[in-house]
N, C-alpha and C positions, 0 to 999 in steps of 0.2 A: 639126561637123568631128570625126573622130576621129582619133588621133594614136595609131602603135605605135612603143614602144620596143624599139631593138634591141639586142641586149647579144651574149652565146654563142649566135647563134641566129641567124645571117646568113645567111640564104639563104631562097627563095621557097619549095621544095616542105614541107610539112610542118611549117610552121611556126602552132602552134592560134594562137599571138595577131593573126597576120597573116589567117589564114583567118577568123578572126572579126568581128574589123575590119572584112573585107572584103564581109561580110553586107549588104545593103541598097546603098541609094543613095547614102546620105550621103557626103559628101568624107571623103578617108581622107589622111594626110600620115604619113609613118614620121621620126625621131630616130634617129641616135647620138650617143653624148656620147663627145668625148674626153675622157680625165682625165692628162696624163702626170705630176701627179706622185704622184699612186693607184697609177699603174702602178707608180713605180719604188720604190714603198712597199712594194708586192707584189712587189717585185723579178721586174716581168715580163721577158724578156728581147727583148730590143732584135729579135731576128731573128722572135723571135711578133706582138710589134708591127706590125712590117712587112707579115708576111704579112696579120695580121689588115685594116690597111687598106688594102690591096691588095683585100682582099674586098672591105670595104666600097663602094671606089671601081666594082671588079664589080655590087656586090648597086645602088648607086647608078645606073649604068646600067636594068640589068635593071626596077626600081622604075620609072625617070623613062619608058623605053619602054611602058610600062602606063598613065604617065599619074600615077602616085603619085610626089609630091615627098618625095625624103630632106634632111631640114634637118641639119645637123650644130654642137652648142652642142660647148665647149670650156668645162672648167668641168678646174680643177689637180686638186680632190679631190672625193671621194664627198660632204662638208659642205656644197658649192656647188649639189650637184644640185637639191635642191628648189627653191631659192628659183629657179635658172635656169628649170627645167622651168616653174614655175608664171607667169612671164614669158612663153614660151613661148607655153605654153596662151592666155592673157591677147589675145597679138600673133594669133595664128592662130584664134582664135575656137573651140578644141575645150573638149569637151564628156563627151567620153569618152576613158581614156587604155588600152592595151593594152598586155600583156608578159606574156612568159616567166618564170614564176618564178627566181627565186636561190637558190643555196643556201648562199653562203660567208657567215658572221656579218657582215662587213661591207657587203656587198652588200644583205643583209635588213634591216638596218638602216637605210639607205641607202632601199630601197624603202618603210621605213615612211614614211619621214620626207614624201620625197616625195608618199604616201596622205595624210598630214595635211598638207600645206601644199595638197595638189589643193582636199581636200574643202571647206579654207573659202573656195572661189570654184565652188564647184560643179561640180568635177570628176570624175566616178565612177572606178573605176580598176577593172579586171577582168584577174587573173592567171590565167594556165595553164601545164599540166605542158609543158615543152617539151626539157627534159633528159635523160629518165627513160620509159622504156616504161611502169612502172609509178611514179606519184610518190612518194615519200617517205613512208610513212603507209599505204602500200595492203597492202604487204606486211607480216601480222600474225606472232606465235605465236599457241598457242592461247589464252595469258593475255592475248590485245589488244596487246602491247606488240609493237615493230622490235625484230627481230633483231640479234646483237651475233657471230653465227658463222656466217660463211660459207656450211657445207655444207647447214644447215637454211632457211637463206635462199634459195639455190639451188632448193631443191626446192619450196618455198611459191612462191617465183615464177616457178618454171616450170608448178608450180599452179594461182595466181591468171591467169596469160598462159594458158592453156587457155579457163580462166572468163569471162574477159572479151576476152578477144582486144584486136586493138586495130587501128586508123584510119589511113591516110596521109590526112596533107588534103593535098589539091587545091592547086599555085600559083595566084594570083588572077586571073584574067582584066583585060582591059584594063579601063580606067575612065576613059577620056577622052585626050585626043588626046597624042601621046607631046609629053615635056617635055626640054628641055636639060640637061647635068649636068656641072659643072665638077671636074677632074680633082683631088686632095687636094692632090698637087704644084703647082698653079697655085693656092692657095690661102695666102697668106703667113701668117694667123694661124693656119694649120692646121701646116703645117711647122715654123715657129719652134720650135727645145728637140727636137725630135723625131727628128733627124738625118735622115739618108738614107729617104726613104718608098720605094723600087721594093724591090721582092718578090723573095727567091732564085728566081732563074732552076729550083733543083732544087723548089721548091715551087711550080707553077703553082695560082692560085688559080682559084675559080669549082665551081659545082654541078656543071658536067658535066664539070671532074677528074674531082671525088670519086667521082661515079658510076664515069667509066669507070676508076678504080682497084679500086674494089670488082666493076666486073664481068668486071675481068681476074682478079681473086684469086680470087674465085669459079670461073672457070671453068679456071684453070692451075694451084692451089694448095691450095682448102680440103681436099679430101678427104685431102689430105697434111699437111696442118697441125699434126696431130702429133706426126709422126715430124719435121719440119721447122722447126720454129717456134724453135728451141732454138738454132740455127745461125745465126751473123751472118752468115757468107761468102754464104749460099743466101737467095735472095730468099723466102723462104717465110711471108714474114706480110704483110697488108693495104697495110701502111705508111699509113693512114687516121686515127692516134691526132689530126694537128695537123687535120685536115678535123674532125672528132669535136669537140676541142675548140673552136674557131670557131664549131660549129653549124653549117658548110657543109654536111655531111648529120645526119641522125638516124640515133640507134641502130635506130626504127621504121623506118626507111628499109633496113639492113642488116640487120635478122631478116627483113624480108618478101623482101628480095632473095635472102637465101640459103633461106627455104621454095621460093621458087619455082624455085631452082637447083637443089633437093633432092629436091622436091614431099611434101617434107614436113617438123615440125619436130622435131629432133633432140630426144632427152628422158635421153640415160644415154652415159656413154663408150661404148658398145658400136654407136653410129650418127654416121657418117660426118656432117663436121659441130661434132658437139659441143662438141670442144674449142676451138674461134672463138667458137661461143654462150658456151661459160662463161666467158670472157675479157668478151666484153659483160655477164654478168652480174656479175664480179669488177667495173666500172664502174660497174654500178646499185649495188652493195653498196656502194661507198665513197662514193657520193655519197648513199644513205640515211644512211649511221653520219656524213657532216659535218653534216645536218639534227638527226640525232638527239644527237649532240652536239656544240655549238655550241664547247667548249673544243679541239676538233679545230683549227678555224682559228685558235686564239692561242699555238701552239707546245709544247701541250700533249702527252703520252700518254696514248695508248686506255686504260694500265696504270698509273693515279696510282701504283702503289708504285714503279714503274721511276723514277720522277720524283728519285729521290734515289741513280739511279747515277752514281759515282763519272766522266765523263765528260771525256775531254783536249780542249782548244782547244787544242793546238798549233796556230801559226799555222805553223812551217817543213814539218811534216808536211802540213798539210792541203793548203800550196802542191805539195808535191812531188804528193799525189793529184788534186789539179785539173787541172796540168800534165800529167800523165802520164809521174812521174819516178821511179816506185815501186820498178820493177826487175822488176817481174812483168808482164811482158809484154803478156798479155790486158788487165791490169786498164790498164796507158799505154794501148794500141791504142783502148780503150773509150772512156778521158776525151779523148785526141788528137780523137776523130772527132767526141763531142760539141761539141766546144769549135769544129772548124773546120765542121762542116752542122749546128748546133744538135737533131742528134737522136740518139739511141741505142739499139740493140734492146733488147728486153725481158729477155732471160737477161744482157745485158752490165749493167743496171741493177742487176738484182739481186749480180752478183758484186761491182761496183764498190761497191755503196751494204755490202753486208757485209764489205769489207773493209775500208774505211774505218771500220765503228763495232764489227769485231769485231777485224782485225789493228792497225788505228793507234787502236781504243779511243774515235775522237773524237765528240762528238755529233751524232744524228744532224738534226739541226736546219741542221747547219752543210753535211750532205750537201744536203738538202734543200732550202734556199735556194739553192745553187750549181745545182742544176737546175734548178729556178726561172729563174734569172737566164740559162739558157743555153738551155732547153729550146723547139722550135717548138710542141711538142706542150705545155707548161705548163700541167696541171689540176692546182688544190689538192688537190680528192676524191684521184684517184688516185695523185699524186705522194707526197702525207701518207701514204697507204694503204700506198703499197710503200717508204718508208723507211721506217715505222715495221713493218711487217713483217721488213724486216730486221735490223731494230735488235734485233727482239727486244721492242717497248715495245706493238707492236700488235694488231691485231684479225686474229684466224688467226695468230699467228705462230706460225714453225715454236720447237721446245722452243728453249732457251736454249743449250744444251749441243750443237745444230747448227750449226758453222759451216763455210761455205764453204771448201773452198782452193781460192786461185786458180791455184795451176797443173793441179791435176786438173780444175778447168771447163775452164782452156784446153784441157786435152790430149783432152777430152770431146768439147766443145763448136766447135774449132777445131781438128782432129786435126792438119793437113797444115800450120796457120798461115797459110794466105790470107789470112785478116785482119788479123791480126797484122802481116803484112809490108808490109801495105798500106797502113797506117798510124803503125808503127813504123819509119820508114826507115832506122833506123843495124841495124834484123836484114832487110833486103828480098834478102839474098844468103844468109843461115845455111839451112842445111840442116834440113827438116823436125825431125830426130831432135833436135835441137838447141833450136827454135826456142822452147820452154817454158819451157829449162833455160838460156839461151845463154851463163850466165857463163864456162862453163871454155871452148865452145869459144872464144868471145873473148879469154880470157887464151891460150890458144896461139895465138891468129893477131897476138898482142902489140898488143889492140884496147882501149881504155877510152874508147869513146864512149856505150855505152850505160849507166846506174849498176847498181851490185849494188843484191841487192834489200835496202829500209830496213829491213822487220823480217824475223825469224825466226818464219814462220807457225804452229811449231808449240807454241813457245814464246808468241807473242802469244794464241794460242787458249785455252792455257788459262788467259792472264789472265783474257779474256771470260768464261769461264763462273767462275771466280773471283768477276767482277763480279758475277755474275751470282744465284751464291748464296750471296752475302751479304743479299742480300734474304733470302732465307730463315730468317735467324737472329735 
């Protein structure tokens, strides 16, 4: 019997552990392990959860129609896994166990652990790249070593992706006669602690969403990408970050779909495209730099010297930025929206997460776990990657002495305030001209519902770079 574990990698097409597995005759069985109190360790958020098994309960179906049984262990934390798995194995008679590599320190660790409790019952255990176009390791300099910047990482791996191309596998075909599959909700030790298991109605799960979101983006949006992508109001990006992180589709899954929308593969900004590739390659970069440095996952800086700025935990401040009570418009509308559909666009991540660790000073750790704990789309790699890019502490960050304002992004980014209004309900009546700025005209219409805004942007700014070099001295 061979047994695949499932983990970020839930779904049939493309997935090497399942395809492998799936090689010969032998009986195949798939695993998920719940863990909810790993998760809330992780501060996964309750609405990723959900979606996640929702998949599961999908990818369950899909599996049992093949003929392939998903067993599902419940084990509190990552410490339980081995001994559960190797029980497992023991009950079901396997022999060989299969999975998608990890990349977070816990996880890896977790996975060792697991290889050594298999091994001494004679368990063989075989990982592959299932993350990663290219895995973690593939992409050199010319000294042999992974890359620690961006733009030369970019170019070696759109390099080596020439040199080696790369493979969709095949979903498995059937393997005996389709099997029953009980629903996670009908399942009591599954629920228990877990709260409400049905899925946002705004997040349908399953492979052929993902698909047919990617092949609407593809065909209504990429070639505009980026002149568009920058704008919340305009549907102008994928919206595929939570399918990505689930593993409902692969990244190999969305380069070959956008070659073939293209009929060919973008290689420089100057070809339509591009900037959607380099956004996947921004994903493979920060999920190499969490392999390559494992202190990434324990709350560390890419920039050990940053380690000793001077950083506020205000708890009233950071409430008023989570809430979306700041007084800066863009930056409420941003945390409002995350907070009620657990997701955020990309340019509003970045304004919120830099004003929070450049206008209110606070650390960015404490942004970070807050999207954690909110976000559908919640990856370490990248989540880590773009606060600490904000922050200032990480790999590419922009200079220190760059900071955001957020009313020039909003007035950029949100000219007319569609968003804004759509989310901030006490401005859904202010006039465009206003809508950036809205304190005075609210003081004449003798309004205090909305707050002034908590800091003085231009004044907090240059505390930041203050903080900022002082490092230097």
């Amino acid at each position: 019997m061979k047994l695949v574990w499932l983990r970020n990698d839930l779904r049939l097409a493309d997935n090497p552990a399942l395809r492998h597995a799936c090689a010969g005759d032998e009986p195949v069985a798939a695993l998920f392990i719940i863990s909810p109190a790993q998760w809330r360790q992780h501060k996964m958020a309750p609405v990723r959860q959900r979606f996640m098994l929702a998949q599961v309960d999908e990818l369950g179906r899909e599996l049992a129609a093949l003929g392939i049984p998903l067993h599902l262990l419940r084990v509190e934390t990552f410490a339980e896994a081995p001994a559960a798995l190797a029980d497992l194995c023991r009950e079901l008679g396997v022999t060989q166990l299969y999975a998608n590599q990890a990349i977070e320190i816990d996880e890896q660790r977790r996975d060792h652990a697991v290889s050594a409790a298999l091994a001494e019952q004679a368990v063989s255990c075989h990982w592959f790249n299932g993350c990663c176009l290219l895995p973690p390791g593939r992409v050199l300099t010319g000294s042999g070593e992974m890359f620690k910047v961006f733009t030369p990482f970019s170019r070696a791996w759109l390099k080596a992706l020439d040199e080696e191309g790369f493979v969709i596998h095949r979903a498995p075909t059937p393997r005996g006669e389709p099997l029953p599959w009980q629903l996670l909700a009908e399942r009591e030790w599954v629920d228990e602690g877990l709260g409400e298991l049905t899925a946002d109605p705004r997040w349908p799960v399953g492979e052929a969403e993902a698909l047919r979101r990617l092949n609407i983006f593809l065909e209504q949006a990429v070639l505009d990408y980026g002149e568009t992508r920058d704008f919340p109001a305009i549907a102008g990006t994928s919206v595929l970050s939570p399918y990505l992180a689930a593993g409902i589709i692969s990244p190999r899954q969305c380069v070959a779909a956008l070659q073939q929308r293209l009929g060919y593969r973008p290689q420089s900004k100057a070809q339509p495209g591009f900037v959607w590739l380099n956004e996947l390659i921004w994903r493979e970069f920060y999920r190499h730099l969490l392999v390559l440095i494992p202190t990434l996952s324990m709350n560390r800086p890419f920039k050990p010297e940053t380690a000793s700025l001077p950083w506020s935990w205000d708890p009233d401040a950071f409430a008023a930025w989570s809430e979306g009570r700041t007084g800066y418009p863009i930056v409420d509308a941003a945390m409002r929206c995350l907070n009620a559909t657990g997701w955020m666009h990309n340019r509003l991540r970045m304004i919120v997460a830099s004003f929070l660790t450049k206008d209110l000073h606070i650390h960015w750790r404490l942004g970070e776990d807050y999207f954690m704990s909110r976000l559908i789309d919640g990856d370490l790699a990248a989540n880590n990657g773009g606060w600490q890019w904000a922050a200032g502490t990480g790999a590419d960050a922009a200079p220190y002495f760059r900071v955001f304002n957020p009313t020039t992004q909003g007035q950029r980014f949100d000219p007319q305030g569609e968003f804004i209004r759509t989310w901030v309900t006490e401005l859904a009546d202010i006039p465009a001209a206003y809508v950036h700025q809205p304190h005075d005209w609210l003081r004449l219409k003798g309004r205090q519902d909305y707050p002034a805004p908590m800091v003085d942007h231009a004044v907090a700014r240059v505390r930041a770079i203050e903080m900022f070099r002082s490092l230097e001295k």
